[in-house]
C-alpha positions as CSV (number, residue, x, y, z in Angstrom):
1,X,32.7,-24.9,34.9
2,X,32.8,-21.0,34.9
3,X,28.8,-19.5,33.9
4,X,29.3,-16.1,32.1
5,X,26.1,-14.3,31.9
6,X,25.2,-11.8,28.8
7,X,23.0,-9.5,31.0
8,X,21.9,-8.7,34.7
9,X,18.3,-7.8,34.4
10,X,17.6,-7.1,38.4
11,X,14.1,-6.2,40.0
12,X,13.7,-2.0,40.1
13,X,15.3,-1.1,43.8
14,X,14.3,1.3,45.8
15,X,11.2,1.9,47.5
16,X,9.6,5.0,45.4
17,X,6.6,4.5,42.9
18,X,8.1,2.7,40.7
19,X,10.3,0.2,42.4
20,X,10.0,-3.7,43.2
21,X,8.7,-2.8,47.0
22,X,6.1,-0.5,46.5
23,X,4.7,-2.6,43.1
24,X,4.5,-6.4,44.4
25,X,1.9,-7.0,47.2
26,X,0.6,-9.5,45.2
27,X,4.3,-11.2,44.3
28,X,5.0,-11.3,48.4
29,X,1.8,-12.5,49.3
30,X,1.9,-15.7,46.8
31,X,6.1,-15.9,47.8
32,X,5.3,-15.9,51.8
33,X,2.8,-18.5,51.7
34,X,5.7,-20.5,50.0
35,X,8.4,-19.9,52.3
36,X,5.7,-20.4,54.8
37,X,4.6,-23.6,54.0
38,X,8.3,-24.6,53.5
39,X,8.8,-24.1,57.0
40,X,7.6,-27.3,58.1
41,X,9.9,-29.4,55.6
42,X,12.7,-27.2,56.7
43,X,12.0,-27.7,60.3
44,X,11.4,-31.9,59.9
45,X,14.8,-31.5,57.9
46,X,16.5,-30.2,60.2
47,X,15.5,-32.4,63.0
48,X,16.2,-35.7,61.2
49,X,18.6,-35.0,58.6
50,X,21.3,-32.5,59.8
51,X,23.9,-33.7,62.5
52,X,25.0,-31.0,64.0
53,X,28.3,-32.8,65.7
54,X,29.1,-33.4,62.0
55,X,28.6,-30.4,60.0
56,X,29.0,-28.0,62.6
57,X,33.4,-27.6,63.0
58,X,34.8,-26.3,66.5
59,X,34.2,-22.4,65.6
60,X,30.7,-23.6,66.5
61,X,29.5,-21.3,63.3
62,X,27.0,-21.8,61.2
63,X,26.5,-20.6,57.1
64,X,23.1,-19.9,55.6
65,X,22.8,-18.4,52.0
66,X,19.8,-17.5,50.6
67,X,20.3,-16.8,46.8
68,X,18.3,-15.0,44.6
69,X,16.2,-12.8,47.2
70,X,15.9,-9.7,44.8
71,X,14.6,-7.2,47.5
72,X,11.7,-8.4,49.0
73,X,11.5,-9.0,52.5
74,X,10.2,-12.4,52.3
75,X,13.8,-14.0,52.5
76,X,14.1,-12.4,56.0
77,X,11.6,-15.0,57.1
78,X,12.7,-17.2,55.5
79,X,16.4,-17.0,57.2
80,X,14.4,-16.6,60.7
81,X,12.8,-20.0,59.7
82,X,16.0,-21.7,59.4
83,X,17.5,-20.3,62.6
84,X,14.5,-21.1,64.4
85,X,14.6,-24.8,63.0
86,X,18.2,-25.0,63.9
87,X,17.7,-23.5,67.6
88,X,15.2,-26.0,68.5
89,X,17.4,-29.0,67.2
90,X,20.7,-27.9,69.2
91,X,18.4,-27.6,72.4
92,X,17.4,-31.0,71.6
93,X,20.7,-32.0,72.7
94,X,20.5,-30.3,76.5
95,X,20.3,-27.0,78.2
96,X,24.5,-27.3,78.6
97,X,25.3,-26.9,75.1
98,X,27.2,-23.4,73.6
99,X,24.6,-22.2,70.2
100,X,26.3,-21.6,67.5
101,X,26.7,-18.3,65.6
102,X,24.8,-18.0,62.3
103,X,26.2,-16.3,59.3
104,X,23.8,-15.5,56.7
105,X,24.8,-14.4,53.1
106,X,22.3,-12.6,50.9
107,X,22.8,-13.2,46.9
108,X,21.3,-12.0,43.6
109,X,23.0,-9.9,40.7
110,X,25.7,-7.6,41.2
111,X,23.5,-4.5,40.1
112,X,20.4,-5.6,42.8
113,X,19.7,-3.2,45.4
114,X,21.2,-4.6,48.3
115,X,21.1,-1.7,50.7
116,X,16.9,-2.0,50.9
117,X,17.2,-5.4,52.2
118,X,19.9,-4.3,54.3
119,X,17.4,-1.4,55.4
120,X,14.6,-3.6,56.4
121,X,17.2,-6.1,58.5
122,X,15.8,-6.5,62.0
123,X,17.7,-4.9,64.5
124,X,17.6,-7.7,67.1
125,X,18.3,-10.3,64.3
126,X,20.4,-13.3,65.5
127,X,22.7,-13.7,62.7
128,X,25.6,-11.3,61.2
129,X,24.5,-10.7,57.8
130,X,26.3,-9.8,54.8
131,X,25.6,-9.9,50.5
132,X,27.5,-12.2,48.1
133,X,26.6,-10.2,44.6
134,X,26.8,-12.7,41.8
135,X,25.0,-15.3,39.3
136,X,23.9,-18.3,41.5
137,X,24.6,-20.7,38.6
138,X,28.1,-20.2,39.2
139,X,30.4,-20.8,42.4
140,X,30.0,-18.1,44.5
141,X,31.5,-19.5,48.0
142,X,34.8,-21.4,49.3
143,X,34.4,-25.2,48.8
144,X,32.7,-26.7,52.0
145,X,31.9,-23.2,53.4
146,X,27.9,-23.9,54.0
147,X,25.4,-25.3,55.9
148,X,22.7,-24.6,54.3
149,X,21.2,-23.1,51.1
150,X,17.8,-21.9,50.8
151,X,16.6,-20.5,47.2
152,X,12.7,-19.6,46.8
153,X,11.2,-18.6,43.3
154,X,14.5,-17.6,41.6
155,X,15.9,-20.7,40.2
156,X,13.4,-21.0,37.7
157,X,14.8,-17.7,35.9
158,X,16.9,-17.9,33.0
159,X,20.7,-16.3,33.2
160,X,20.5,-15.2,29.7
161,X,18.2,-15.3,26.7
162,X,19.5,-17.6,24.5
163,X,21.5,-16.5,21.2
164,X,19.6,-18.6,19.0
165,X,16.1,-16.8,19.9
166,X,16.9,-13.2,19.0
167,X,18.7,-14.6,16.0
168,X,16.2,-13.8,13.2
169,X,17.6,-16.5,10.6
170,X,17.7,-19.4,13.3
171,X,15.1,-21.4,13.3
172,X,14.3,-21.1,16.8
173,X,13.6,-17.3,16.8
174,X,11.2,-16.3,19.0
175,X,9.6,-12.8,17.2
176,X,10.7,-10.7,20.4
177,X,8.8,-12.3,22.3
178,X,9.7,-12.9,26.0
179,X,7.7,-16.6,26.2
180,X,7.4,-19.7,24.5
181,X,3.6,-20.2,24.6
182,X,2.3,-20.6,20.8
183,X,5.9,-21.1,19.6
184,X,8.0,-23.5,17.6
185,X,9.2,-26.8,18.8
186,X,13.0,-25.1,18.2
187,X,11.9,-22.4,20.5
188,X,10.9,-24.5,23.6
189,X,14.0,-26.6,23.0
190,X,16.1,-23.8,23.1
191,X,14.3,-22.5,26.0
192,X,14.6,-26.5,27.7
193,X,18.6,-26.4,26.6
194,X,19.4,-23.1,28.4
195,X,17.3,-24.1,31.6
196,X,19.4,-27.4,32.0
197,X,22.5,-25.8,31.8
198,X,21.9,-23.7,34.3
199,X,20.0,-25.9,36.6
200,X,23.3,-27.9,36.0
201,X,26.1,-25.6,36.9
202,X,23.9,-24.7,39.9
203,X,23.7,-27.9,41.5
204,X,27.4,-28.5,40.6
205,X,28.7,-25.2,42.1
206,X,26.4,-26.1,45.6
207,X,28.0,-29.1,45.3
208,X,31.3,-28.1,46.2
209,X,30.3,-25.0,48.1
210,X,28.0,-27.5,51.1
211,X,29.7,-28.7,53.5
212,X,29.1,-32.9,54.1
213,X,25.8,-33.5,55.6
214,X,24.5,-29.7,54.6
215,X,20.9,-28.9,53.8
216,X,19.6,-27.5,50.8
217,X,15.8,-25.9,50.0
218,X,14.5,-24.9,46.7
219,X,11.5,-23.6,45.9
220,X,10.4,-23.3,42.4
221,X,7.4,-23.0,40.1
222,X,7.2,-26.5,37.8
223,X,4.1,-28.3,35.9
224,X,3.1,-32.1,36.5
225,X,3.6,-34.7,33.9
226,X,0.8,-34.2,31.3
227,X,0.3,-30.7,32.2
228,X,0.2,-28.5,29.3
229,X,2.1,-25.2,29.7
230,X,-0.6,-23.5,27.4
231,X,-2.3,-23.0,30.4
232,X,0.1,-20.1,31.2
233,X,-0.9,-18.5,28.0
234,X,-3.0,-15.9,29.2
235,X,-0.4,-14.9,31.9
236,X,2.7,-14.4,29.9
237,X,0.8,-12.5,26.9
238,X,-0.7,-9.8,29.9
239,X,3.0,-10.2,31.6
240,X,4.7,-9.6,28.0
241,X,2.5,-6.5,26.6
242,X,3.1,-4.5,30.0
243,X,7.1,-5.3,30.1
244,X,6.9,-3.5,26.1
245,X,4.4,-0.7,27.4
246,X,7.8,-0.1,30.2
């Protein structure tokens, strides 16, 4: 199923005053303690999970895409945590065996700034490294082209505003607002309907695009069972009046 997005709506590139890098200390601290704490999952994954002999084909090459890294530095770590995991597994198997190559594709919109992450790229990194520009809830690889797929605190991001919420005679208009909290029933459906179409052509595109026996981390923001989202009131009313002050 093709996903056609209405708008690209990337984080401010750059590095002056007013970009993403210089304005999100607090964003990268909260984001590296995920991808930190990640770590061990991916690591036990790894170790139990992937066969190597099976996923890995005779160009001894393996794929890692992380999608939806804006232009923090945060999925650099998170890429060295993945080669790291997948070093210590193949030397599991003996001191005698050749280490694969890693290829690692960097995604998000076509408009992100790719050239600051490409920047900030470690010059003794052991991977060649290259960006796929693109909306993740599409296909954006060859069928059975990855290994792995690592995605931390994008997935939860809509594509597109729905029609039906900036449509001032449907009932689930939203006032211009750019959150549900206080809202109509209609309005958190719509919001629910949008998110599970993309959740779903995400999963169907990785799908085809893992190879058999691939690995696949998400990290996302989500509420229990029973847990009111009203609690994120306060947040999304600051976040809201300073994206209008912009």
């Amino acid at each position: 199923m093709a996903y056609i997005p209405t708008a690209s709506s990337p984080m401010k590139g750059g590095v002056g005053q007013y970009s993403y890098a210089q304005n999100s200390s607090a964003q990268l601290l909260f984001f590296r303690q995920a991808v930190e704490a990640a770590k061990v999952l991916i690591k036990e994954a790894i170790a139990e999970k992937l066969d190597i002999k099976q996923v890995i084909s005779s160009s001894k090459l393996f794929t890692v895409a992380d999608l939806g890294y804006s232009v923090g530095i945060n999925t650099i770590i998170a890429v060295e945590n993945i080669i790291e995991s997948m070093n210590l597994k193949h030397q599991s198997f003996g001191p005698n065996q050749e280490a694969p190559e890693f290829q690692v594709f960097f995604n998000d919109h076509v408009s992100n700034d790719f050239n600051t992450l490409f920047k900030s790229l470690p010059t003794d990194k052991q991977y060649f490294a290259a960006g796929v520009p693109g909306l993740f809830q599409g296909r954006l690889f060859p069928k059975a082209s990855l290994h792995f797929v690592h995605s931390s605190y994008a997935l939860h991001w809509l594509s597109k505003v729905p029609k039906e919420l900036i449509d001032k005679n449907s009932p689930a208009w939203n006032k211009g607002r750019i959150h549900y909290t206080n809202s109509l029933k209609e309005v958190r459906d719509t919001y629910s309907a949008q998110f599970k179409e993309g959740i779903e052509s995400f999963l169907n595109a990785r799908a085809q695009e893992l190879v058999s026996g691939g690995l696949m981390t998400l990290i996302m923001p989500c509420l229990p069972d029973g847990i009111s989202y009203l609690h994120l009131k306060i947040f999304w009313k600051l976040a809201s009046t300073k994206w209008l002050m912009r």
